[in-house]
C-alpha positions in Angstrom: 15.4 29.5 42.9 14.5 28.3 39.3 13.8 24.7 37.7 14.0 23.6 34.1 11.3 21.1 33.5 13.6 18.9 31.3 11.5 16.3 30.0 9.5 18.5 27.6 11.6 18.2 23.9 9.9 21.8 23.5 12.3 23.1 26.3 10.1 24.9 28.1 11.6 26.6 31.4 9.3 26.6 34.2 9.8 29.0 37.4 8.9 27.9 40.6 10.4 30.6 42.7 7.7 33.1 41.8 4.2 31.9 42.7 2.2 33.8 40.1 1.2 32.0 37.5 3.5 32.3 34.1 0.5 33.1 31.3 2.5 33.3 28.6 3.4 29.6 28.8 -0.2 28.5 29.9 -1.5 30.0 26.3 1.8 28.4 24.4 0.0 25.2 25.4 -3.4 26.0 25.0 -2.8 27.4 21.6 -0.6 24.1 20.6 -3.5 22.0 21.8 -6.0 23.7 20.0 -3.9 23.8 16.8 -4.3 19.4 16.9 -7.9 20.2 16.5 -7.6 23.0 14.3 -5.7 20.1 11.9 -8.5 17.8 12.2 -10.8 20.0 11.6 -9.6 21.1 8.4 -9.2 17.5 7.0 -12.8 17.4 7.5 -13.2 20.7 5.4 -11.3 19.4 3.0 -13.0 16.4 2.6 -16.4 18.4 2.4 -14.9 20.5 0.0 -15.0 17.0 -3.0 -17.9 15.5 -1.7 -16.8 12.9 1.3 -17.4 12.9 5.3 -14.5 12.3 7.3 -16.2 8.9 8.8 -15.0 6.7 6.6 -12.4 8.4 5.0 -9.0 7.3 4.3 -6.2 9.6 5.7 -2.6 9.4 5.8 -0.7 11.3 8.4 2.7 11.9 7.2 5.4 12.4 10.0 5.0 10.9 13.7 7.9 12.5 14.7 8.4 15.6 17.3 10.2 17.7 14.5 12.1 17.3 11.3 14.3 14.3 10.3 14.3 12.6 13.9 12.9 9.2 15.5 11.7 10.5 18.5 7.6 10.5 18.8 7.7 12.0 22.2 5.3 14.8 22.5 4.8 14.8 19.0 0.9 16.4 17.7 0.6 13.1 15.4 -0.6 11.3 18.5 -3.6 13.4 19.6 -4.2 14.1 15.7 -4.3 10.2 14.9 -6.5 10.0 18.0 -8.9 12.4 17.0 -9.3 11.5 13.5 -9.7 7.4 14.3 -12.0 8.4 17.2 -14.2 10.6 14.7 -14.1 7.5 12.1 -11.4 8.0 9.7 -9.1 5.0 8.7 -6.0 6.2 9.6 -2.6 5.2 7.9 0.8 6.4 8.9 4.2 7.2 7.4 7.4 8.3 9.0 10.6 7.2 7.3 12.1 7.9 10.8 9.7 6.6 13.6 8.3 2.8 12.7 5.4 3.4 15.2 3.1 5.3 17.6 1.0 4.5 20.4 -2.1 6.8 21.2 -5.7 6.1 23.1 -6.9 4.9 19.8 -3.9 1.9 19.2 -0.6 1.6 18.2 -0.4 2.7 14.8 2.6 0.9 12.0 4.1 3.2 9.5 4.1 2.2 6.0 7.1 1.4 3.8 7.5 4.5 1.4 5.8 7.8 1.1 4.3 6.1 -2.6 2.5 3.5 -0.6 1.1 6.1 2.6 -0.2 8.3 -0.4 -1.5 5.4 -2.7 -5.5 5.5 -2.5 -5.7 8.3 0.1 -8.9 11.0 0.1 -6.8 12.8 2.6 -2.8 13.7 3.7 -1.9 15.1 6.8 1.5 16.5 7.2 2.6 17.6 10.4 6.3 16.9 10.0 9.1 18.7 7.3 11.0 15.8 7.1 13.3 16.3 4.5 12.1 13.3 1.9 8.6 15.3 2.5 9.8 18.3 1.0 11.0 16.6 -2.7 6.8 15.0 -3.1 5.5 16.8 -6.2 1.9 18.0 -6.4 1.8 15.8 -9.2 2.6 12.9 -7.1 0.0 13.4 -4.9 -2.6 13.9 -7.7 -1.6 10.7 -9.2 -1.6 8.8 -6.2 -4.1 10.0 -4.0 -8.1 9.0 -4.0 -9.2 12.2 -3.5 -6.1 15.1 -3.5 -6.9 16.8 -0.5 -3.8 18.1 1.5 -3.7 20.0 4.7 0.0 21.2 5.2 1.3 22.1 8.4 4.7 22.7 7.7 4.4 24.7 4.6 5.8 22.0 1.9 3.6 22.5 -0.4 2.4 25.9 -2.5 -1.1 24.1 -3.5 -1.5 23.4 -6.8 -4.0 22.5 -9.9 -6.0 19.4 -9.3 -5.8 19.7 -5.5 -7.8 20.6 -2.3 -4.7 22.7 -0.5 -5.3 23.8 3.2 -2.3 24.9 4.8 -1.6 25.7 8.6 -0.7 29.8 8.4 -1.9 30.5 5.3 -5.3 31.8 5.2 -7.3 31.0 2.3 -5.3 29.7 -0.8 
């Protein structure tokens, strides 16, 4: 007999009939935890890369949400990526146009009103979600807006650009 664990958004199906252990799913989650650190850790190589530490820094995490152009928070990476980056020093600001907040270890964190005002001052961006509104932000928006241009995508919204600090999640080096 087989169970569906339902209360994962990810879907995941978990067998309980057969008593060996299912590896392929253990790694899933092993390599989707280690990816929240690989996120913070490349915010901190961008920031090395123009000069700044990430204690201190001012980073915007753009999307709370579990996936694309939905308001539920459940599960989502932002929470152990906010919780990272606050515990390591950053002051961390938040925009979803979908989710109005998230609680994680570190506090309950308030989105901001538009994705001008999450940007506005910012050394560092973090996006973790495609939300749709995410994918129309120029580079030259974020150049004009930002502190310190440094972007790490994780969604693939951005191609880099002139004027910026581009690390993005699958890409290698840009």
């Amino acid at each position: 007999m087989s169970t569906a664990h339902a209360g994962s958004p990810a879907g995941y199906l978990f067998f309980h009939a057969d008593p060996r252990p299912h590896r392929f799913i253990e790694t899933s989650g092993e390599i989707n935890e280690f990816m929240k650190m690989h996120v913070v850790n490349l915010a901190e190589k961008g920031l090395r890369q123009v000069g700044k530490r990430l204690y201190g820094a001012k980073v915007v995490v753009m999307g709370l949400a579990y996936k694309k152009n939905i308001n539920d928070p459940r599960e989502s990476p932002a929470i152990k990526i906010i919780e990272e980056l606050a515990n390591l020093g950053a002051e961390v600001r938040v925009y979803d146009p979908f989710v109005p907040s998230i609680r994680t270890r570190a506090g309950v964190f308030t989105s901001v009103g538009s994705v001008e005002e999450a940007l506005s001052g910012a050394e560092c961006a973090v996006f973790l979600v495609d939300h749709d509104v995410f994918r129309g932000i120029s580079v030259g928006t974020v150049k004009g807006l930002m502190a310190s241009p440094v972007v790490v995508d994780g969604k693939n919204l951005f191609a880099g650009g002139e004027g910026i600090v581009y690390l993005g999640i699958g890409k290698g080096l840009v």
